[in-house]
VMD Tcl script that draws the C-alpha trace (Angstrom):
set ca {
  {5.25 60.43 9.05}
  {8.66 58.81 8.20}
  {8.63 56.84 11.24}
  {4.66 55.43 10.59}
  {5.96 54.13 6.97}
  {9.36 52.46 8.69}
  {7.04 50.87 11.10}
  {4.42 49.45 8.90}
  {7.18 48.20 6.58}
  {8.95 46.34 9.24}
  {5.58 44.50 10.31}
  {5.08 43.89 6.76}
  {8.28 42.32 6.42}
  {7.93 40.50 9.70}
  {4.57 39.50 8.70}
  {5.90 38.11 5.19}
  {8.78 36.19 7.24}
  {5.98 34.51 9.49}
  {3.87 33.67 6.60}
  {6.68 32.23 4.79}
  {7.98 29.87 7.53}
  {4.41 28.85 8.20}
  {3.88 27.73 5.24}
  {7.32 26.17 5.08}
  {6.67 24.27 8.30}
  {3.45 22.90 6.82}
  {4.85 21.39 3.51}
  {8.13 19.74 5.04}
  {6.48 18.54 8.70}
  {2.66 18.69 7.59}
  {-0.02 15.66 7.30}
  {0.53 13.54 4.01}
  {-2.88 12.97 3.49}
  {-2.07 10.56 0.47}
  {-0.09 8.08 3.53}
  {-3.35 6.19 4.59}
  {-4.95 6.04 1.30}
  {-5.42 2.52 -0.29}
  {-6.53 3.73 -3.92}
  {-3.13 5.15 -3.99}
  {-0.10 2.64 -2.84}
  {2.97 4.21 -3.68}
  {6.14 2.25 -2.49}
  {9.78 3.49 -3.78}
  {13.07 1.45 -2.82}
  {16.38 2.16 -3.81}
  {17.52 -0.75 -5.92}
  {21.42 -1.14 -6.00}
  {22.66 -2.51 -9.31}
  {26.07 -3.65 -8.28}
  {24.20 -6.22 -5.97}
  {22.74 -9.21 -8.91}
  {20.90 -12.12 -6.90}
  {20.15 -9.72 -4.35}
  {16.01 -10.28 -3.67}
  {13.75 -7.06 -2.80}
  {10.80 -7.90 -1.01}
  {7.74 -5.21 0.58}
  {3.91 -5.40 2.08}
  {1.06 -3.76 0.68}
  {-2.16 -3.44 2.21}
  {-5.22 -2.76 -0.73}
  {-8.70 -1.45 0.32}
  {-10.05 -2.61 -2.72}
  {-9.53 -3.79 -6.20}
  {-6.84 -1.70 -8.13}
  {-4.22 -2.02 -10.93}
  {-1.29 -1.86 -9.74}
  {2.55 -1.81 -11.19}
  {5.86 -2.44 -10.74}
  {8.75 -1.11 -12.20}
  {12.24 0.26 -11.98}
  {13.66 3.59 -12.87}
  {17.11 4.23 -13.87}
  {19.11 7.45 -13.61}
  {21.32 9.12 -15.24}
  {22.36 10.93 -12.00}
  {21.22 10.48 -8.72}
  {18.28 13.21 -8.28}
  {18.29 16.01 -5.64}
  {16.13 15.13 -2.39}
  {15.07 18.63 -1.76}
  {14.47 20.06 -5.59}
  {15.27 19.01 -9.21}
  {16.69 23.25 -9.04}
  {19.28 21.22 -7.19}
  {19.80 18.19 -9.55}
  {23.34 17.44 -11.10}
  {23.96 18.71 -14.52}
  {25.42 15.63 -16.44}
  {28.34 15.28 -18.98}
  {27.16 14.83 -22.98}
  {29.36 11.98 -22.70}
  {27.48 10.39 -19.69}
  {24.24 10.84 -21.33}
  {25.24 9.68 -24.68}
  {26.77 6.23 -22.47}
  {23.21 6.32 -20.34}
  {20.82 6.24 -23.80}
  {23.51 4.03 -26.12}
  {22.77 1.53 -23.20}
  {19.05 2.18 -22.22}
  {17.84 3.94 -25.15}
  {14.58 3.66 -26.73}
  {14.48 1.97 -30.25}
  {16.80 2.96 -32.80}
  {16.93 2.16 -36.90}
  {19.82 0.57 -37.78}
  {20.35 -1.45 -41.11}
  {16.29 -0.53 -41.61}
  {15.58 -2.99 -38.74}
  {14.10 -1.53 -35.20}
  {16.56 -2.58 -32.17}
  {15.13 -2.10 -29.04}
  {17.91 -2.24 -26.75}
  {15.32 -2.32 -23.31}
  {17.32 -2.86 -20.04}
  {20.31 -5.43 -19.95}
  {19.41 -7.64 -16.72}
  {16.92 -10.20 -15.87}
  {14.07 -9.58 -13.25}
  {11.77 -12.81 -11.20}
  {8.51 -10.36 -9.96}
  {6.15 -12.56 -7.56}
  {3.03 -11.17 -6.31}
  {2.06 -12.97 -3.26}
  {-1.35 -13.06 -1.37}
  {-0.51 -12.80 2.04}
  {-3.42 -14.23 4.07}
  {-4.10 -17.40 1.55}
  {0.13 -17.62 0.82}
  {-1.16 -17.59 -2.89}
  {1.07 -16.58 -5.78}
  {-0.95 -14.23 -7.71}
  {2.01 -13.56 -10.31}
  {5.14 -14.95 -10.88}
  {7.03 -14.37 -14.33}
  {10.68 -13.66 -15.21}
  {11.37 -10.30 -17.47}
  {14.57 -10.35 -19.34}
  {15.83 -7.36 -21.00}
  {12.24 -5.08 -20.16}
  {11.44 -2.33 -22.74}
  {12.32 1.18 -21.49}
  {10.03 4.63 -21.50}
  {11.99 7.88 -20.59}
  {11.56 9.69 -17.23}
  {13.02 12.82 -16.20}
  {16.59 12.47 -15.84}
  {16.10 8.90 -16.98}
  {14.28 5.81 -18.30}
  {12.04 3.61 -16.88}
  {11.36 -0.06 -17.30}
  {7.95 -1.24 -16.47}
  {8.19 -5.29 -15.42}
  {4.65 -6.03 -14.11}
  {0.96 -4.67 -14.25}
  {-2.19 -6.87 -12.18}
  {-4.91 -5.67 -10.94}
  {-5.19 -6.86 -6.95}
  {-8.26 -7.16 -4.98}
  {-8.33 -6.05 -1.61}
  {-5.90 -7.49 0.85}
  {-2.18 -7.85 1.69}
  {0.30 -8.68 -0.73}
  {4.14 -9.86 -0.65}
  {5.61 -7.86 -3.44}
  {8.96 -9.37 -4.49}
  {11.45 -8.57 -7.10}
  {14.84 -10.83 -7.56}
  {17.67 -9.40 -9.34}
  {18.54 -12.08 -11.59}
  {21.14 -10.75 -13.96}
  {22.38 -7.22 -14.83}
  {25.09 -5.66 -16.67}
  {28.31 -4.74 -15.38}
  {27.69 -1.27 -17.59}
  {24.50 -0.56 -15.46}
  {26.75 -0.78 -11.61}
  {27.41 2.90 -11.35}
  {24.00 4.08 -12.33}
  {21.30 4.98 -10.06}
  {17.73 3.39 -9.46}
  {14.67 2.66 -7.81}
  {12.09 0.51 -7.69}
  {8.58 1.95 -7.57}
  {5.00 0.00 -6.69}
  {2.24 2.29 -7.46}
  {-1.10 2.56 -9.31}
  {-1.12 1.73 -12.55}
  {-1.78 4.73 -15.02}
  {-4.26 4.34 -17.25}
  {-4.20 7.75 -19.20}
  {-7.31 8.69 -17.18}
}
mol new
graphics top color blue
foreach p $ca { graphics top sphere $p radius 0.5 }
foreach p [lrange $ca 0 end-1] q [lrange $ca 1 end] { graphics top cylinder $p $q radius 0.2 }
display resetview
């Protein structure tokens, strides 16, 4: 009897094990099925802060017309790859430094400061085929929204029709306070609280 139990429980566990690494296997190595899709362009580059006049530049292809935006989320830490379980637990003092400098608006002699990022973004949206500019604006010192273990700072929102764009951001001017920090720079649908 003792040996039927001990047998069944180790082809339960081996069972569990196999299950486990299947479905393992599948989320790491699987089919992104969001890859292919043009209602959903989702483009993130790390953007290096030390580096000002330093020009990033990417393709999109749209299947049809969407709204679209571009924007660039700072740090406080640089997040985990694998899991936010993994993510570095910050100083108070780093945090209190990260939102003095990219806070969100504060009250101070009963007047609203709104501090937004210190640096100085050119954003071109370029139709490929026709070598039309679709948008082309400078953003100096954008507003900031907070993020998980950050802020973000949205610099441009168009809606595109269907085609291939040149997407191009120039660095312009930046703090030297902002060089250690981490960032990206994300191209994605625009959300519309729908």
């Amino acid at each position: 009897m003792s040996r039927k139990i001990f047998t069944r429980g180790i082809l339960l566990l081996l069972a569990t094990v196999f299950l486990g690494l299947a479905t393992a296997f599948i989320f790491f190595y699987g089919p992104d099925f969001n890859r292919n899709d043009p209602s959903k362009p989702r483009i993130i580059l790390p953007f290096d802060l030390k580096k000002v006049g330093e020009t990033y530049s990417f393709d999109v292809n749209l299947g049809g017309p969407l709204t679209c935006s571009l924007d660039v989320k700072i740090f406080i830490a640089a997040p985990n790859k694998w899991s936010r379980l993994l993510d570095k637990n910050t100083e108070i003092e780093e945090e209190m430094r990260f939102y003095d400098l990219l806070g969100g608006s504060k009250l101070i002699n009963h007047e609203w400061i709104e501090p937004g990022v210190p640096a100085k973004f050119r954003i071109q949206f370029i139709q490929k085929e026709s070598n039309k500019v679709i948008l082309d604006k400078i953003v100096d010192h954008p507003r900031t929204g907070s993020s998980y273990m950050g802020r973000y700072a949205l610099l441009a929102q168009d809606t595109l029709q269907a085609g291939t764009y040149t997407i191009r951001l120039d660095y312009l001017e930046g703090a030297p306070e902002l060089a250690p920090l981490y960032a990206e720079i994300r191209f994605s649908r625009a959300y519309t609280g729908k």
